[in-house]
C-alpha positions as CSV (number, residue, x, y, z in Angstrom):
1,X,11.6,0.5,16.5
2,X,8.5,-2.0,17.2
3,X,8.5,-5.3,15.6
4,X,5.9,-4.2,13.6
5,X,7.7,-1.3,11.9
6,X,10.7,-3.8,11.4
7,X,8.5,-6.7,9.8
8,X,7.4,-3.8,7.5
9,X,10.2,-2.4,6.2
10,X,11.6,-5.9,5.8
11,X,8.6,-6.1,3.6
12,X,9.1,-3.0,1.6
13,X,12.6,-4.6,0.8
14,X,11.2,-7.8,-0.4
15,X,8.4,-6.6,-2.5
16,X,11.0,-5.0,-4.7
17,X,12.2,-8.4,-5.0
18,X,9.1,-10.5,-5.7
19,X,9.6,-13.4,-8.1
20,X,6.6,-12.0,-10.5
21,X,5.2,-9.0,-11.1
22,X,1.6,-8.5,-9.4
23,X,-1.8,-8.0,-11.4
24,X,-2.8,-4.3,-11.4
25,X,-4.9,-4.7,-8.7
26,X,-2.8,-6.4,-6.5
27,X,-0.1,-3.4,-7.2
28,X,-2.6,-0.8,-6.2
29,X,-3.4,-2.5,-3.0
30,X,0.3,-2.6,-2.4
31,X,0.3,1.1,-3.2
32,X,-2.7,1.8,-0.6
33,X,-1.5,-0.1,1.9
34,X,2.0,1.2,1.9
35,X,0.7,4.9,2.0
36,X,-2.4,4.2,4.3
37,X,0.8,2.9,6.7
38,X,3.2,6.2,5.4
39,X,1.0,8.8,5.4
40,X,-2.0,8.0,6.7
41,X,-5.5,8.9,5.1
42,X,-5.4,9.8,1.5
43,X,-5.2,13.9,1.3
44,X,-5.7,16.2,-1.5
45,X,-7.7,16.6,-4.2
46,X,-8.7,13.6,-6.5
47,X,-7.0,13.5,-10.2
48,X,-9.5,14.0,-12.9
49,X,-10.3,11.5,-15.5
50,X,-7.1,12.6,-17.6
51,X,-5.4,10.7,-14.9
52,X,-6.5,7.5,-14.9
53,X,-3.5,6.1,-12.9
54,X,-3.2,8.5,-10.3
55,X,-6.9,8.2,-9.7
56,X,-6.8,5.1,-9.5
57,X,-3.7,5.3,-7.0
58,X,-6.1,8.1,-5.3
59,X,-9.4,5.8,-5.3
60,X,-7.6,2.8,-3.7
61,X,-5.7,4.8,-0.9
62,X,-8.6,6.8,0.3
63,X,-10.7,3.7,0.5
64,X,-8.8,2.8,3.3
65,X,-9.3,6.0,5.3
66,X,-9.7,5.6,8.8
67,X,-7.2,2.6,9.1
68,X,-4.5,2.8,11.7
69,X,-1.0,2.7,10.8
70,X,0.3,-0.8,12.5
71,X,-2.8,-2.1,10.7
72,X,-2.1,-1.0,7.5
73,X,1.7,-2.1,7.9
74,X,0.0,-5.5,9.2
75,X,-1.9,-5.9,5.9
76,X,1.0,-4.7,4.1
77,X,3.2,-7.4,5.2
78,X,0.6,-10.4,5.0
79,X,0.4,-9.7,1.6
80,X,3.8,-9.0,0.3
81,X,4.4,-12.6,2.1
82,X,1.5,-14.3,0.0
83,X,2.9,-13.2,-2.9
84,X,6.6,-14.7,-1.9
């Protein structure tokens, strides 16, 4: 496992124990980031505007489309640790 992989899932731990809850937008970045580094480039259709969450979810994952995975798992932990 790459130190990389290892700093992110030691990130994925700790967001669940932040010491507040993040703004909205700072949760869907979390979101994007984690399945940009998961999953990869958002697939599927987009929800429609009954949705407003999951397009929302939908909106801020496929805007990072083209971003590698250590990257995203880069950005992922630099900003679960500014929020420590």
């Amino acid at each position: 496992m790459s130190s990389v992989q290892q700093a992110f899932e030691a990130a994925v731990t700790a967001s669940r124990q932040l010491p507040a809850k993040p703004d909205n937008m700072t949760l869907l970045k979390i979101y994007a980031l984690y399945k940009q580094a998961t999953e990869g480039d958002a697939q599927g259709p987009r929800p429609g505007f009954g949705d407003l969450v999951g397009r929302a979810k939908h909106d801020a994952w496929a805007a990072l489309a083209g971003q590698g995975r250590d990257d995203a798992m880069r950005a992922y932990v630099a900003l679960i640790e500014s929020l420590q």
